[in-house]
N, C-alpha and C positions, 0 to 999 in steps of 0.2 A: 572417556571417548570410545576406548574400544569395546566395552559393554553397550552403547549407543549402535553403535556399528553392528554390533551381532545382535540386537533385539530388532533393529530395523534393516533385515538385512535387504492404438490412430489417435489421435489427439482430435478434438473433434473440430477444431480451426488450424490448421496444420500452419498456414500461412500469414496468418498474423501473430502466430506463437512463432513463428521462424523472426518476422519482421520484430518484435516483441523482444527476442533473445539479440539479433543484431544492434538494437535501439540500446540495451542495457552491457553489451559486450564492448559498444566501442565507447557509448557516453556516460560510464557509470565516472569515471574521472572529474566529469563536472558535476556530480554531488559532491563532492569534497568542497567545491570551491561553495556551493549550500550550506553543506554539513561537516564537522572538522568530525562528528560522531558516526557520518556516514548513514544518519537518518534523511531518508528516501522518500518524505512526504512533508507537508503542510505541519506545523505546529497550533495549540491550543494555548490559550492566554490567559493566564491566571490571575489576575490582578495583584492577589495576594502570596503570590510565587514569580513571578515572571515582570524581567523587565520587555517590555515591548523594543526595545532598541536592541536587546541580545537576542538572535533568533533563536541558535542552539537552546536556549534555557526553553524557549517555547517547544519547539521540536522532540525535546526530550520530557516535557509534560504532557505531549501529547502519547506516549509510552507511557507515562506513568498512568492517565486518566484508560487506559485499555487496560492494562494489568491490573487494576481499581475494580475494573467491572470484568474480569476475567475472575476475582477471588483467590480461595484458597487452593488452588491447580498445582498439582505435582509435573505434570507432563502433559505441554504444550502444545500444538503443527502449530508454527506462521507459514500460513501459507501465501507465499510469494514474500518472500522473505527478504530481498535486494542482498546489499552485504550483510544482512544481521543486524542493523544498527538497535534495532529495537528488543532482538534478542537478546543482546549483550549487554544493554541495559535494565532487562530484567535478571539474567545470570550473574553479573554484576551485584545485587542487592539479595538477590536469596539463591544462597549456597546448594538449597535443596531442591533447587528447580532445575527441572532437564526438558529442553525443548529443541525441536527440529525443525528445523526451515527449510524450503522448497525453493528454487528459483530454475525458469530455463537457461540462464545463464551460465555457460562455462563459467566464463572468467567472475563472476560473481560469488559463483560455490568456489573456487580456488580462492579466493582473496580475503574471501569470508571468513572461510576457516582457518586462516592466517590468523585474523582478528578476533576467533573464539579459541584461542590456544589457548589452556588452562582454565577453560571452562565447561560446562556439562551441557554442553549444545554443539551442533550438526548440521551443514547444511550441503542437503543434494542435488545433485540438477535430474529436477522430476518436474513434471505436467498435474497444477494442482486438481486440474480439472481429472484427470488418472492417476493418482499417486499407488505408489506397490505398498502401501500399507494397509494390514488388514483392519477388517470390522471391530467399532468399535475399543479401539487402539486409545485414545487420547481423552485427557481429563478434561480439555478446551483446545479451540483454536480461536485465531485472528487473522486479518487479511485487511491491512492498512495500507490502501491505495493500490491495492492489486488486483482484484476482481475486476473492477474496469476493465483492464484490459480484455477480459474475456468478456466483454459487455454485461457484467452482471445476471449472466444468464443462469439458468436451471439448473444445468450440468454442474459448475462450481458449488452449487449448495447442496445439492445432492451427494457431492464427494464430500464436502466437509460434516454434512448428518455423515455418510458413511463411517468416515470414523472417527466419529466422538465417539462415547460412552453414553449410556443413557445419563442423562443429567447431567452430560458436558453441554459447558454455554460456546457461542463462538459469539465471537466481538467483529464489528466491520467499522470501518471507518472510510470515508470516503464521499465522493461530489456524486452528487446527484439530481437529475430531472423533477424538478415538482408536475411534467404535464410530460404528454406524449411529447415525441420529435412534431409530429404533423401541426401541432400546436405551437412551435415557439414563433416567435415574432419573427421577421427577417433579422433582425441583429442577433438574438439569440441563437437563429439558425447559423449564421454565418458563424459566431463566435464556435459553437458547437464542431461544427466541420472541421474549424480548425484546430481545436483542439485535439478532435479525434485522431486527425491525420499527424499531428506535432508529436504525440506520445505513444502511437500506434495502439491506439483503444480500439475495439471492438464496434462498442457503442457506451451509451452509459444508460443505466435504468432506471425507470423513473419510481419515484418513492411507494404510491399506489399499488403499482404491479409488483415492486419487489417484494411487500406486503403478504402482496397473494400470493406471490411463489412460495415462502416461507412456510407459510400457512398450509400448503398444500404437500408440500413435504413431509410437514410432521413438526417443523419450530415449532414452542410454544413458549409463553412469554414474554412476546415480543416488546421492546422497547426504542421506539422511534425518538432519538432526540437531532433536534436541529442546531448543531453549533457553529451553522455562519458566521457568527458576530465573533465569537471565540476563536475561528478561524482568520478572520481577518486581519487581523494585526502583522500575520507574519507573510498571507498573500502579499501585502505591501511593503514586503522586502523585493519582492521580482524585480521590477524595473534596474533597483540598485544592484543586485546581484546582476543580473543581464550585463549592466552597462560595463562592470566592475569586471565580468569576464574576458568580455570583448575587450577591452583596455590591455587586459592580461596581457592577450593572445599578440595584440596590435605591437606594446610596447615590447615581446620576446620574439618578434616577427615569427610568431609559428600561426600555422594552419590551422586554421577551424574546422575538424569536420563534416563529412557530409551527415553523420546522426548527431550531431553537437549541435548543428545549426537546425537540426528537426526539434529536437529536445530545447532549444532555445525558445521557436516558435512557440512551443505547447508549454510554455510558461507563458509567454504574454498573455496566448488567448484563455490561458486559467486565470489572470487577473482582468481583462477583460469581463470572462464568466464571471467571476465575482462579483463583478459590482450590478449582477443581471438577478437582483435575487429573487426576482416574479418569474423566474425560468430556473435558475440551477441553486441546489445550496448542497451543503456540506453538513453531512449526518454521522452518530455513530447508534449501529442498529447493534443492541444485543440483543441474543436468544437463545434459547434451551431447547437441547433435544429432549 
């Protein structure tokens, strides 16, 4: 750890990266009641791995199918990295892996690194969109359900080319537009809105354009896969985890947050999205610098 610490030793949405860090500072508690692993996204369904009625096994294959298409990488960025869940589950299986995680959250980087004690990973509170690491630094990175929030814009892929290595790949995982906004239907749109506003997204990009950002960067590579259907098994835990929270909260008479009950919203209207797949799906894009 403290060889991590001495090699690594304006934000350009200043306000929704504020709204962003408060969204994960007060409501990271309620991925626990998601994740007993503290994995911070959607799961992948394996037929031949995974039972669909256990989500964690999903959750955490959806880790393994990114570190699959990440390879043989010495040193990692997850960038926006939540508690590490996905960290720790690659530190966890290969001894010789050191990787660093980003999150604006305080309380996130504190808690995190609780939970990587005795392992060769790191997690700061930095802006993946600006991070103080120099060029060319890392063998890969990943950004599983994080970029969103920074609406999938330029800026973030520019920082993550900045510093791979030449012939570092970065893995993304995440929901995505198959059309412009201008484009979705009134239900699509509605759903859209509220999902932005539930999670404190940016916006979300749509598959086309992020295509061509890539591409004009300098990715090459690229590999577009659509795993909605793989994704869906464990979007239809939402409702039961929702209901199962609120139950919690009801039967210990405590208070539901004011970002609890944002972070609530923006699960519905993600399963909502789901079932909208002529407007949104769920991708994992890999690419090489």
């Amino acid at each position: 750890m403290a060889t991590l610490q001495r090699l690594f030793s304006e934000t350009l949405h200043e306000d929704n990266n504020h709204r962003t860090a408060e969204l994960y500072n007060e409501a990271t508690e309620d991925y626990e009641f998601w994740s007993r692993d503290f994995n911070m996204h959607f799961g992948y369904y394996n037929p031949s791995r995974n039972n669909p009625f256990m989500r964690d096994t999903m959750l955490n294959e959806m880790n393994r199918q990114v570190y699959k298409r990440i390879g043989d990488s010495k040193l990692i960025c997850d960038l926006g990295c939540g508690m590490g869940g996905t960290m720790k589950y690659g530190l966890e299986r290969n001894k010789e892996l050191r990787v660093l995680g980003v999150t604006l959250s305080e309380f996130q980087a504190t808690e995190g690194n609780k939970r990587l004690t005795g392992l060769n990973g790191l997690i700061l509170k930095e802006d993946y969109n600006n991070t103080t690491f120099s060029d060319n630094t890392f063998d890969s990175a990943m950004a599983i359900e994080s970029f969103c929030h920074a609406g999938h814009s330029e800026a973030s892929f520019k920082e993550a080319y900045r510093i791979l290595k030449n012939g570092g790949k970065m893995v993304i995982t995440d929901a995505f537009l198959k059309k412009e906004i201008k484009n979705l239907c009134p239900g699509g749109s509605y759903c859209y809105k509220g999902l932005c506003n539930g999670w404190s997204l940016e916006k979300l990009g749509n598959i086309p354009e992020v295509k061509r950002t890539l591409e004009r960067i300098g990715f090459k590579d690229i590999i577009i896969e659509d795993i909605s259907l793989r994704v869906a098994p464990s979007v239809l835990h939402v409702p039961f985890v929702i209901s199962g929270f609120l139950l919690k909260k009801i039967l210990k008479n405590q208070e539901i947050g004011k970002q609890s009950i944002q972070n609530l919203k923006g699960s519905f209207y993600a399963l909502l999205s789901g079932i909208q797949m002529n407007n949104f799906g769920y991708y994992i894009i890999t690419c090489t610098k």
